[in-house]
N, C-alpha and C positions, 0 to 999 in steps of 0.2 A: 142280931141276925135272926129271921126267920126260920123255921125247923125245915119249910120247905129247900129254902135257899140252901139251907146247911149241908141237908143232905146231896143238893146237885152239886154244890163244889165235892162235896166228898165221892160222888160221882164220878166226876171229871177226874179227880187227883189218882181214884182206883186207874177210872182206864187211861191214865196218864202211865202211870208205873207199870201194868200192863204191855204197854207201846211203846215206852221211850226207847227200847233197842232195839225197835225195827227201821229199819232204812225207807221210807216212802219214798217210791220214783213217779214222777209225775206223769200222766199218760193225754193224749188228746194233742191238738197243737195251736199255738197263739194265732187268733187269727186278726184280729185288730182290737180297738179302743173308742171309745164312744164318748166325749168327757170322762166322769170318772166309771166306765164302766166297761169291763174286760170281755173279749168272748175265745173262748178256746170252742174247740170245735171234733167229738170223736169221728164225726166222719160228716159227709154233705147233709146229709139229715139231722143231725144232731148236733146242734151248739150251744154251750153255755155261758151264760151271760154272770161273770164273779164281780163283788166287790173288790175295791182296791185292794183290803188286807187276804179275801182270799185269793185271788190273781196270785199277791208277795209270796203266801206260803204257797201257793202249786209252784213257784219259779225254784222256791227252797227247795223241793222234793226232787235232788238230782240222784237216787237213788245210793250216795255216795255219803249220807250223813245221816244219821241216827233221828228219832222223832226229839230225843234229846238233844243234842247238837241245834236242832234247827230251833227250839224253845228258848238255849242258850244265845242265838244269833237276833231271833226275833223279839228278846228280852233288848238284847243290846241295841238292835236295831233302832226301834221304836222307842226307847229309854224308859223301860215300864216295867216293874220288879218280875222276875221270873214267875212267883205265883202266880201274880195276875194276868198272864198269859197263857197260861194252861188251861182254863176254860174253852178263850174263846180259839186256842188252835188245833183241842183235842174236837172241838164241834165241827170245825172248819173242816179237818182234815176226815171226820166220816162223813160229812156231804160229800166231799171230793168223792171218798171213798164210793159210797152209796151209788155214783153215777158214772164209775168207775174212771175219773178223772185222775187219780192216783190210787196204786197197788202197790203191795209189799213184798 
C-alpha cells in the first residue's frame, strides 16, 4: 500500500472512532429519481443531486441510530466487510454534512 493511501485510511478510521456515537439525522427532502440518480432538495433553490450509495446512507440517517449502527447495517447491507466501509461512508457522510444534508 502506498504511504499516501495509508495514511487516508488511517484518516477515515480516526474520524470514524471520533463519530461512530453520534446519531446523524438526515435533513432536506426526497424529491425524486432520475435513473440512477437521487435529488433531495433543502429548499426551492437548492437541490442536490446523490449517488445511489449516498441517497442509501442519507435514508439511514433517522437520527435514531448511531454512525456505528448505520456502518454495521450498511456492511450488511451491501455484503462488504465492515472496514471497507468506513471510508467511503465517513466521506459520504461529511459532504452530506458540508451541505447540511445531515446534522448531529
Amino acid at each position: 500500500m502506498e504511504e499516501g493511501q495509508g495514511q487516508a485510511e488511517r484518516d477515515f478510521k480516526a474520524k470514524y472512532e471520533e463519530m461512530k456515537n453520534l446519531k446523524p439525522v438526515r435533513q432536506g427532502t426526497f424529491v425524486g429519481e432520475e435513473g440512477e440518480k437521487f435529488y433531495v432538495a433543502k429548499s426551492e433553490e437548492e437541490v442536490y443531486e446523490l449517488s445511489p450509495l449516498a441517497y442509501y446512507i442519507w435514508l439511514l440517517c433517522d437520527g435514531e441510530h448511531t454512525v456505528e449502527e448505520v456502518a454495521h447495517t450498511l456492511s450488511r447491507d451491501v455484503d462488504v466487510e465492515l472496514e471497507d466501509v468506513i471510508e467511503p461512508l465517513i466521506a459520504v457522510l461529511e459532504s452530506l454534512h458540508n451541505v447540511q444534508l445531515v446534522g448531529y
